[in-house]
Every structure is written in C-alpha cells, then in structure tokens.
C-alpha positions in Angstrom: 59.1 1.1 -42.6 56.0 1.6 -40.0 52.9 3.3 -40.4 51.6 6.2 -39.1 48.5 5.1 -38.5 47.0 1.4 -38.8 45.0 1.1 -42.1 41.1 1.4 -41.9 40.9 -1.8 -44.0 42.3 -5.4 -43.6 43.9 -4.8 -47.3 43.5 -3.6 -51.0 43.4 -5.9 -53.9 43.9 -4.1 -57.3 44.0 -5.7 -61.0 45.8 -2.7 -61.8 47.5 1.1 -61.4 45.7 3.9 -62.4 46.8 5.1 -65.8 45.5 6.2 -69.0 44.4 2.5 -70.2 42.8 2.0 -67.3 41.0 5.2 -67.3 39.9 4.8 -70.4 38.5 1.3 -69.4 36.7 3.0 -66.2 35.4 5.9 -68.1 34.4 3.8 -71.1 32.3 1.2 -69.0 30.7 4.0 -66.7 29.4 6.5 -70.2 29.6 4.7 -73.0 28.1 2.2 -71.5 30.4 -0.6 -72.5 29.1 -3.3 -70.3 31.4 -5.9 -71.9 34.1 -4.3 -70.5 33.0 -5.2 -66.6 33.6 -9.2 -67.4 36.9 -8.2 -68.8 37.8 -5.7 -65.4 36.1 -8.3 -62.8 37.9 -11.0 -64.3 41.4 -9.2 -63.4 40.1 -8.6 -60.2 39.2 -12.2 -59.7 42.9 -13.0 -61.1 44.1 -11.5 -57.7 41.9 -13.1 -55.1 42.1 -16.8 -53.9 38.8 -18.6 -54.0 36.4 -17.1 -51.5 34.3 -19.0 -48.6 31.0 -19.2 -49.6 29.8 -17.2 -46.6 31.8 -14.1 -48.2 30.2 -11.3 -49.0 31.4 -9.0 -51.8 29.5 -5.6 -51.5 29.5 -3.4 -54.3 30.0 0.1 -53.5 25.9 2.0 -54.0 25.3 4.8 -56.1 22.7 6.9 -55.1 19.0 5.8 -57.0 18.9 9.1 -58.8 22.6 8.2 -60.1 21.6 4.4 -60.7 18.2 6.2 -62.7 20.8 8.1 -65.1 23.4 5.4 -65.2 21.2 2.8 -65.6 23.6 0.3 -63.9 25.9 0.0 -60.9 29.4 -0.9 -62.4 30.7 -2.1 -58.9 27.5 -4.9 -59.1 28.8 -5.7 -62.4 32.5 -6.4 -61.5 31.3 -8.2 -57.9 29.3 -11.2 -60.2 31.9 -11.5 -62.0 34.6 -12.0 -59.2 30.9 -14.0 -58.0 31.7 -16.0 -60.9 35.3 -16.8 -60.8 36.2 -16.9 -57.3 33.1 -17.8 -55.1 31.1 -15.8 -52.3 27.6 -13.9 -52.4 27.3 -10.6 -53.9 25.2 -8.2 -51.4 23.6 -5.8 -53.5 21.4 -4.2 -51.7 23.4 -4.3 -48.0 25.4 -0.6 -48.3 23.4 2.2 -49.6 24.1 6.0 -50.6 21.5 7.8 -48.2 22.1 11.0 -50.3 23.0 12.2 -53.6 26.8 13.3 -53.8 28.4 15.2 -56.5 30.8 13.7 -58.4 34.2 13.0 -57.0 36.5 13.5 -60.2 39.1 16.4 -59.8 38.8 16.6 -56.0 41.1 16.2 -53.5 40.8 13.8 -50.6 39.8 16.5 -47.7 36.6 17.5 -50.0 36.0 13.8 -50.8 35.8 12.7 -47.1 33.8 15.7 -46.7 31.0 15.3 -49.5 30.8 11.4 -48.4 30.6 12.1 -44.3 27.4 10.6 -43.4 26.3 9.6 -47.3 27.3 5.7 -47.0 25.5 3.5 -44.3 24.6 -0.3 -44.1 20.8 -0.9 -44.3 19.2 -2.6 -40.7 18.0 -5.3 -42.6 21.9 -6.1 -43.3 23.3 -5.0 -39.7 23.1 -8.8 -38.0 23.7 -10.9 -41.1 27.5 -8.9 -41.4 28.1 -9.4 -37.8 31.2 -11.7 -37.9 31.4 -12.3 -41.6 34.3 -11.3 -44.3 33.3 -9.0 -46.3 35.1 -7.6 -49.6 34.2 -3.9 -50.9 34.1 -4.0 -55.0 34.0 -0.9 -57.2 36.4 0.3 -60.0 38.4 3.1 -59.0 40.1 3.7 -55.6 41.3 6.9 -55.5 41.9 8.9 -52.3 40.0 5.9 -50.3 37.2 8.3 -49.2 34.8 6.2 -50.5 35.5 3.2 -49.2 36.8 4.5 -45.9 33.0 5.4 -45.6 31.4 2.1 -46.5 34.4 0.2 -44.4 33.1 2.6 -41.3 29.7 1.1 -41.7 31.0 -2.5 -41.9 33.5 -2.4 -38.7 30.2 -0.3 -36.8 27.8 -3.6 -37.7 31.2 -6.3 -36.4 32.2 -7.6 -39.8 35.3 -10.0 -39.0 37.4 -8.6 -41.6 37.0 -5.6 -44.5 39.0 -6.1 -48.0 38.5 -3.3 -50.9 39.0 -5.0 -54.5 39.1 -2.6 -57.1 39.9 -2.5 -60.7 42.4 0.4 -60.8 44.2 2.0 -57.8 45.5 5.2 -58.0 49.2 5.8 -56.4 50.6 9.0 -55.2 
C-alpha cells in the first residue's frame, strides 16, 4: 500500500481508539473536571513511547485564555507531565498558542475544522530558535480529523523542528 500524500507528521502515538470508554474518559476529565483521570490517560500514553532525550520537547496543544479562564486547566499540559514523568523530556507550556478563540470542534467535519483553525495556532517568537532542530512531540487527548494538530505541526516545521510526533490519548479511525 502507498500513500497518496506523505504524512504532515513524522508519526502518531495513541494509548487508545476512539470509543465510548474513551470518550467518556475525555469528556469526563475535560467537564467534570476529573483531574485524576489525566495521570491515568498520560500514563497509557507514556506506556507507548520509549524514554525520551532530555532535549525533547512535549508541547501540549493551547487552548485559547478565554477557554483556559472557563476550563480552568489545559488537559493536554496535564497528560504532557505525566508522559514528563514516566518517559523523560521538557514539557513547553507556553511555546504554541491559540491566537484566537475557536468554537468548539465536536460534531464537525474535517473541511470546517481546518477552516475554523486556519491561522488560530502559531509558535510564540520567544519559542521560534529554541525549536529550531529539536524533536518535538504534540500532546493532547483526542485526535480526530488531525486539523488541530496539522495546525500546530505547520508552526513547528515553519520554526525547523528536526522531527514532529503527535501523542494522544484516543485516536479516532475512519
């Protein structure tokens, strides 16, 4: 089998398919605010990744400050220190940022979820020479249609990052 087209990414580490348990697990930790659960889903992350260098950098995927403000918490930072934890590297908080609000995703398909996130994702100057050359991982829960991380991964190839992973917690499958 060949591809089409070569992958935006340099591959996708999942704990696990998207299903209802897992949904459940995503939706429970994101409003019910069952922080708990994020040690249990970073720690099946971590279960699929060899140790990491210590120069790698596991960016969380940003929510927008006025989504952070209701939320109260990034689950993506939450599952990076654990995989932090387990497996190694340096959790960059604060490199990617969500320059505006978007709506949420949920229900959408994946033309409308490229188009709400065109432009939305960038990497912050401050972070542009200290990813130059560097392996980087992309951590948040769900990937879906990959729109999300197709935009922070855009940012990261644009600023020379050696190599771009996504680890999530659930991966949905056509």
């Amino acid at each position: 089998m060949c591809l089409a087209e070569k992958p935006y990414h340099d591959g996708i580490i999942a704990a696990v398919r998207y299903n209802d348990v897992a949904r459940s697990l995503v939706l429970r930790l994101k409003y019910s605010r069952r922080l708990g659960l994020a040690k249990l889903m970073g720690t099946a992350m971590a279960a699929r990744l060899d140790p990491l260098e210590d120069e790698t950098l596991l960016l969380p995927v940003p929510l927008h400050p006025l989504r952070l403000w209701h939320r109260g918490f990034n689950q993506s930072i939450l599952l990076a220190e654990e995989i932090r934890r387990k497996k190694g590297g340096v959790v960059a908080v604060a490199a990617l940022r969500r320059r505006r609000y978007t709506p949420s995703l949920g229900g959408k398909g994946r033309k409308s979820r490229e188009k709400i996130l065109r432009g939305a994702i960038d990497l912050r100057d401050s972070w542009k020479e200290r990813i130059k050359g560097r392996d980087v991982i992309i951590v948040d829960d769900v990937l879906t249609s990959g729109a999300t991380t197709r935009a922070c991964v855009s940012a990261l190839r644009k600023a020379g990052a050696k190599t771009v992973r996504i680890a999530c917690f659930a991966r949905v499958l056509d």
